[in-house]
Backbone as numpy.savetxt, mean C-alpha at the origin, in Angstrom:
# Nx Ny Nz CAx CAy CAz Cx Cy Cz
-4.81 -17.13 15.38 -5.73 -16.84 14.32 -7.12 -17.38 14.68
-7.73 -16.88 14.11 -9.65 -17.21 14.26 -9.82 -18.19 13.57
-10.88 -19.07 14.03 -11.46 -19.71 13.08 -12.00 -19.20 11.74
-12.45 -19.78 10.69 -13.06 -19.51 9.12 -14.25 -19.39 9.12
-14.65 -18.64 8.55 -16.72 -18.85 8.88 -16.99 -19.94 7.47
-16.35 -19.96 6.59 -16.13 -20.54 5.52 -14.57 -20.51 4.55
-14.71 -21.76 3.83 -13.60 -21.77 2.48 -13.41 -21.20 1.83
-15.11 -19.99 1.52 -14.76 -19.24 0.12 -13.69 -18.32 0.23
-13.22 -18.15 -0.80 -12.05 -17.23 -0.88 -12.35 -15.90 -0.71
-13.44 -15.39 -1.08 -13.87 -13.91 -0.74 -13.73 -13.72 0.41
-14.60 -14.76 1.23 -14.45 -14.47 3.28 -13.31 -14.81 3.55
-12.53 -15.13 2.80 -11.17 -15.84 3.83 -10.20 -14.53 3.21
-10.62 -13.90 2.22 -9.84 -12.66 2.06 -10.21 -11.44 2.84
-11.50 -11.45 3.01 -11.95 -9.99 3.87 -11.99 -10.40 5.39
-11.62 -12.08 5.56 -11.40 -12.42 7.35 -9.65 -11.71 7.37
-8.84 -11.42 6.37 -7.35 -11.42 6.63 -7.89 -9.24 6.12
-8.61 -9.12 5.32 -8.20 -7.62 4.75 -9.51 -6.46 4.87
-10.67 -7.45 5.83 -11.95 -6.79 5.44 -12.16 -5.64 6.59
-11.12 -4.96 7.42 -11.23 -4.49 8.24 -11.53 -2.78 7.82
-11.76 -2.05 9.02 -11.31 -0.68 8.18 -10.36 -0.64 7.91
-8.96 -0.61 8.37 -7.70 -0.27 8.24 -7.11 -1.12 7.68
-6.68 -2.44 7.48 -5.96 -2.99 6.84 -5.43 -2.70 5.52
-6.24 -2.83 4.82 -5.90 -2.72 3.10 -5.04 -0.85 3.16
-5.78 0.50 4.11 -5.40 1.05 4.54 -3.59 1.35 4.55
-3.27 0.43 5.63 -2.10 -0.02 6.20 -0.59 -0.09 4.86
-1.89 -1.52 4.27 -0.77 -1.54 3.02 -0.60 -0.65 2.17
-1.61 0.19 1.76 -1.65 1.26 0.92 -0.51 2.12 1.02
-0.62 2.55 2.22 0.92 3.76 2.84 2.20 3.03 2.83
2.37 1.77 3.09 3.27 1.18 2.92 3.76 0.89 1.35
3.06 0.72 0.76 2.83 0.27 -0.44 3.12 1.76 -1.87
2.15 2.47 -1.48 2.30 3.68 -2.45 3.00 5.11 -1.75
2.85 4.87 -0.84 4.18 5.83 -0.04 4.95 5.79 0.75
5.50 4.49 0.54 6.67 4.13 0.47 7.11 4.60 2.57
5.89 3.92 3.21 6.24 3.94 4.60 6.34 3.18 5.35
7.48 3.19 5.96 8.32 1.76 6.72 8.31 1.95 7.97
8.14 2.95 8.91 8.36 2.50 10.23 6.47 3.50 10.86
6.47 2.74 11.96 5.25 2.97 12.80 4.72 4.41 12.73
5.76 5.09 12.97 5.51 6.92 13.25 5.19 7.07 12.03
5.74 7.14 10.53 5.91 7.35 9.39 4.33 7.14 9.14
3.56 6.16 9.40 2.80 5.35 9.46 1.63 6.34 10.05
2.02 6.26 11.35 0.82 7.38 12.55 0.44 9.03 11.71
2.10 9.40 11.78 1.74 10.77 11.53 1.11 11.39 10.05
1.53 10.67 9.00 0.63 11.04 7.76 0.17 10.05 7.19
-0.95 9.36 7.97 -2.43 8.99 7.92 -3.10 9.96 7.54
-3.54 9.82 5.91 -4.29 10.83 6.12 -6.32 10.85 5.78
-6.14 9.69 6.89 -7.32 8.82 7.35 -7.29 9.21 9.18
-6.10 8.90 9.47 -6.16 9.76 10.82 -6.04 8.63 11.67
-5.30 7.61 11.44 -5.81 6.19 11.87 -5.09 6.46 13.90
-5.90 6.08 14.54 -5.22 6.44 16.19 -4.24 4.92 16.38
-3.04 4.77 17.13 -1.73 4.32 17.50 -2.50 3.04 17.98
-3.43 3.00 18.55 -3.19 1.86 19.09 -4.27 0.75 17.67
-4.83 1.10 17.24 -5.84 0.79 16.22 -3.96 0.08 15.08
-3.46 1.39 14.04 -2.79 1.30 13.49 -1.11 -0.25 14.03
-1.19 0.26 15.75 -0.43 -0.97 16.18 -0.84 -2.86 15.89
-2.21 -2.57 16.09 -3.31 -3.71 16.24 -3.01 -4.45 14.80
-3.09 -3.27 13.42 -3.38 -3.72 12.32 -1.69 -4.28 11.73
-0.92 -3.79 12.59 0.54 -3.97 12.03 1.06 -5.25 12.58
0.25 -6.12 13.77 1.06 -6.86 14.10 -0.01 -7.92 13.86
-1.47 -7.77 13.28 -2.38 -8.80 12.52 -1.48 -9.07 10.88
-1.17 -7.84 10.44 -1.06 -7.81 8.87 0.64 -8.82 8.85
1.05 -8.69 9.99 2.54 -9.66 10.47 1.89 -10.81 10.36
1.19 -10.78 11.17 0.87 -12.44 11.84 -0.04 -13.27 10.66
-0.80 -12.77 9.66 -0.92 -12.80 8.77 -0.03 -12.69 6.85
1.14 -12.62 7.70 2.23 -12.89 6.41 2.12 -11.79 5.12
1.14 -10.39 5.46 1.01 -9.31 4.62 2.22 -8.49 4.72
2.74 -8.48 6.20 3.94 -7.34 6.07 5.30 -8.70 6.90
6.25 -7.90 6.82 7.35 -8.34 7.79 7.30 -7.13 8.71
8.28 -7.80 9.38 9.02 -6.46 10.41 10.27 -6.70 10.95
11.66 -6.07 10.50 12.70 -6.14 10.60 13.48 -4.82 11.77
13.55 -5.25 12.61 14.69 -4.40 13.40 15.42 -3.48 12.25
15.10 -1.93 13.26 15.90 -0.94 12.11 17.80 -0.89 12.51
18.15 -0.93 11.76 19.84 -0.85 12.35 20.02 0.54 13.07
19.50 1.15 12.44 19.46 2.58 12.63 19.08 3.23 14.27
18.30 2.20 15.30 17.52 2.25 16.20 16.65 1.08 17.11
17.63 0.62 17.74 17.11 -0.29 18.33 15.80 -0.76 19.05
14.72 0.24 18.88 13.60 0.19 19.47 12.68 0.40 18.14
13.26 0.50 17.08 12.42 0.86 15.95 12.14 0.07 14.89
10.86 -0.12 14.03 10.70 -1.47 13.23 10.71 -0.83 11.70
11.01 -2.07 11.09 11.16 -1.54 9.01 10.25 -2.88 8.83
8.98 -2.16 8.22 7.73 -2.94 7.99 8.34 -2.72 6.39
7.89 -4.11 5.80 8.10 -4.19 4.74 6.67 -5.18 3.95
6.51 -4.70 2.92 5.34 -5.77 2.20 5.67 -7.04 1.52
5.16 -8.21 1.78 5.79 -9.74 1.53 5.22 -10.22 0.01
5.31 -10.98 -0.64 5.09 -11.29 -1.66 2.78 -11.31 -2.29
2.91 -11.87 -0.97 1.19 -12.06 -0.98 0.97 -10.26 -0.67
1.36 -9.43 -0.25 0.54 -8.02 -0.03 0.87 -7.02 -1.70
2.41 -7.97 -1.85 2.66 -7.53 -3.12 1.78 -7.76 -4.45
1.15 -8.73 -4.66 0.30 -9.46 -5.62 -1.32 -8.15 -5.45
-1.29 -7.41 -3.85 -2.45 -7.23 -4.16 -2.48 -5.87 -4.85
-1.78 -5.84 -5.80 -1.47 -4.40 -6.38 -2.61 -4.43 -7.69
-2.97 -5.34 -8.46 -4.43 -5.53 -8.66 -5.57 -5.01 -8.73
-5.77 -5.96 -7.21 -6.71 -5.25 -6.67 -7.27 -4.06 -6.32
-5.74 -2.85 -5.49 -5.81 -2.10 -5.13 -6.09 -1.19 -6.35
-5.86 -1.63 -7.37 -5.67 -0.65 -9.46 -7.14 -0.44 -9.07
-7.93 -1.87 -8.85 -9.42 -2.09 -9.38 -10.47 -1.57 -8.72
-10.01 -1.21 -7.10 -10.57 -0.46 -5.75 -10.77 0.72 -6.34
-9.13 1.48 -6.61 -9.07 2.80 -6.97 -10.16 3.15 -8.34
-9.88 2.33 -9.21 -10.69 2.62 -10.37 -12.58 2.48 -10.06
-13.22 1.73 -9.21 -14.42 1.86 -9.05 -14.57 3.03 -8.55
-13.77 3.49 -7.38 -13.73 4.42 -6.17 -13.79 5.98 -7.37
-12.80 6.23 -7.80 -12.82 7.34 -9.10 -14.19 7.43 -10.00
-15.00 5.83 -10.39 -16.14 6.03 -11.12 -17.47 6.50 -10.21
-17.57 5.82 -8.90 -18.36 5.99 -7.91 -18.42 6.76 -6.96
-17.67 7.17 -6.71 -17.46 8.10 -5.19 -17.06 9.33 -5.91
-17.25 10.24 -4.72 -16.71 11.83 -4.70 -15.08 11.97 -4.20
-14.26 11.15 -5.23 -13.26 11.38 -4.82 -11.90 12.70 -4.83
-10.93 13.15 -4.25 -10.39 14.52 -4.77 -9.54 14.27 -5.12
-8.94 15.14 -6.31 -7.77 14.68 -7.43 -6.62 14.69 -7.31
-5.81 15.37 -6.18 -4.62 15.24 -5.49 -4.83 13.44 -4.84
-5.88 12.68 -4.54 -5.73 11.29 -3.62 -6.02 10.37 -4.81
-6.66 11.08 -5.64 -6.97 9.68 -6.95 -6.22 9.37 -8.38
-5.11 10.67 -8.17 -4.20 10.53 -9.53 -3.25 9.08 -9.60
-2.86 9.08 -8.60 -2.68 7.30 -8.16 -3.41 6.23 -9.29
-4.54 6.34 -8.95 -5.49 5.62 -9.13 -5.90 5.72 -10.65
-5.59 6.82 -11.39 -5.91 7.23 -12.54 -4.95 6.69 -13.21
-3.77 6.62 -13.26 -2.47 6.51 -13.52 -2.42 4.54 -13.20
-2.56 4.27 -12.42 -2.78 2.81 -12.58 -3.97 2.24 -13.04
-5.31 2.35 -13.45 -6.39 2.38 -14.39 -5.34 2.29 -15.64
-5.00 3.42 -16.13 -4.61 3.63 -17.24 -3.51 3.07 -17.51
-2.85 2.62 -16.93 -1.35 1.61 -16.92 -1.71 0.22 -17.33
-2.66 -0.04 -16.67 -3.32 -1.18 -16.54 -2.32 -2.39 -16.60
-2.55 -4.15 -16.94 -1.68 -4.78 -15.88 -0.22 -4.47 -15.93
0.30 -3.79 -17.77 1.58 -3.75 -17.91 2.40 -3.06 -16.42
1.31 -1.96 -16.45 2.05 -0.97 -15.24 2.20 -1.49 -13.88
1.20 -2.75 -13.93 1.16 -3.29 -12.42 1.84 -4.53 -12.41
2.19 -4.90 -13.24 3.54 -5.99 -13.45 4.66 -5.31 -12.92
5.10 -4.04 -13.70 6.29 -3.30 -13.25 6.25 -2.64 -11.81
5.02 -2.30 -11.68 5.00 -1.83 -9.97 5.52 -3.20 -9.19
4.71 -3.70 -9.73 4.86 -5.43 -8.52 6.37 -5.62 -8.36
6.92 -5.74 -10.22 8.44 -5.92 -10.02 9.28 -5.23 -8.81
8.79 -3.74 -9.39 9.94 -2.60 -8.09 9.75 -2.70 -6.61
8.49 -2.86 -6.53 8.34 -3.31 -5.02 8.90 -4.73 -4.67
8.99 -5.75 -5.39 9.66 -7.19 -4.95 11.50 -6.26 -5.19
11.79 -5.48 -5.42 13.31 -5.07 -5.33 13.04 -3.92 -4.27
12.61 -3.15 -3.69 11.96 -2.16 -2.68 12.00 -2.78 -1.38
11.00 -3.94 -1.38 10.64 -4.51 -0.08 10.99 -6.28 0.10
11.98 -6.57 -1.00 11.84 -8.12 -0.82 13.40 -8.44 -1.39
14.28 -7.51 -2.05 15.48 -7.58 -2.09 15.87 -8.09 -3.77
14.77 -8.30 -4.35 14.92 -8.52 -5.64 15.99 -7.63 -6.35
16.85 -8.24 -7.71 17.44 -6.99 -8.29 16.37 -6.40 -9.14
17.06 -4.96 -9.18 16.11 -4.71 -10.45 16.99 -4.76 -12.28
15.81 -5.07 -12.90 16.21 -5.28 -14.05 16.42 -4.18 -14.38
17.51 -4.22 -15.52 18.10 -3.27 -16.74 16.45 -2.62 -16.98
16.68 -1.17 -16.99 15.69 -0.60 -17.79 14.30 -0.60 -16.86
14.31 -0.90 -16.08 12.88 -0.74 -15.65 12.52 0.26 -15.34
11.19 0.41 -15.05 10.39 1.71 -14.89 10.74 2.00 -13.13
10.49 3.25 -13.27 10.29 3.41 -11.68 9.08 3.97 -11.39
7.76 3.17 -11.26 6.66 3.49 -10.96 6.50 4.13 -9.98
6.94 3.86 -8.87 7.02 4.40 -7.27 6.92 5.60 -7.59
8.37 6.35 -8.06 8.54 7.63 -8.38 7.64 8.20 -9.86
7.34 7.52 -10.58 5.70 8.11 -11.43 4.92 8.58 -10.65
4.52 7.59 -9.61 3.08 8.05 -9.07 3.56 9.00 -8.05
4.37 8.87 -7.13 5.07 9.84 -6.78 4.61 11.09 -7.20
5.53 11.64 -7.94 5.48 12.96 -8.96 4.55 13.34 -9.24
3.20 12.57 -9.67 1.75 12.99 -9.92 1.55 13.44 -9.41
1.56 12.79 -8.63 0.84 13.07 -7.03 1.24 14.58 -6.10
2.10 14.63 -6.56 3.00 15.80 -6.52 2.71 17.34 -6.82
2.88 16.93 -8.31 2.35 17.66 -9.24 0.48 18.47 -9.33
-0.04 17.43 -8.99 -1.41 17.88 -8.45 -1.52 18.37 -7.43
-0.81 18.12 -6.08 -1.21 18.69 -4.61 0.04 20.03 -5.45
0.58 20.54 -5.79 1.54 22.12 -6.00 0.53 22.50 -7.04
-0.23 22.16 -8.03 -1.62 22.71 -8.69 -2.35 23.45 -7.82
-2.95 22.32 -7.01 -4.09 22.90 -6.00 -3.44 23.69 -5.59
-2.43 23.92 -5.09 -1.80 24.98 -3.92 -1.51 26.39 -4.72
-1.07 26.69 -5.34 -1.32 27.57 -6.26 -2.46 27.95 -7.51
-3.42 27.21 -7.26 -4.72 27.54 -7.55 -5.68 27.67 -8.30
């Protein structure tokens, strides 16, 4: 690891997330639900190149954002998973999306996500946080819970078969 340019917590968060790709990284992992490298490469749909996306997977490790578990399935193949600290930044990512929707030219098939957690607001990101600590960290899940994953999912869904039919 690098040295700190400082204590504050802002730089010591954008020295671990201030990259292009990082926050990136977790996103796909995170809201679509992608676990191994290829999964990862091929629908980027940022376009991120292999060796860039390798770089950020084994900082966001070494940095305690993801794991990486041997797939049973394939001995040469990894199951990236998000750790408790990448989990917490679900937040943030609500509060990104929600400026990004007020400020930017964003398109409505990539920001219903984002609309949908705005509007959830923390209740919904309590319960996301929950399903992902049972998703990626082995938690049970409770009686009754939501399945956010598959909410945003479906939106998301639902808007890109809109556009496509017209």
């Amino acid at each position: 690891m690098t040295s700190q340019r400082s204590g504050c917590p802002i730089n010591l968060t954008l020295e671990v997330l201030g990259d292009r790709w990082s926050l990136i990284v977790i996103r796909d992992v995170m809201f679509g639900n992608r676990r191994h490298f290829r999964e990862l490469l091929q629908n980027s749909e940022e376009g991120i190149a292999s060796n860039i996306l390798a770089d950020r997977l084994k900082r966001l490790v070494a940095h305690g954002l993801l794991s990486r578990a041997d797939d049973p399935s394939h001995r040469q193949k990894g199951v990236y998973s998000l750790t408790e600290p990448s989990i917490q930044l679900v937040p943030m990512l609500a509060m990104m999306g929600a400026w990004g929707r007020r400020h930017r030219p964003v398109s409505e098939d990539l920001s219903i996500r984002a609309e949908i957690l705005e509007r959830g607001g923390p209740d919904l990101w309590d319960a996301f946080m929950a399903e992902l600590r049972v998703i990626h960290l082995g938690a049970e899940r409770e009686a009754g819970a939501r399945d956010v994953l598959r909410e945003l999912t479906d939106a998301y869904l639902e808007v890109k078969a809109r556009m496509a039919t017209g």
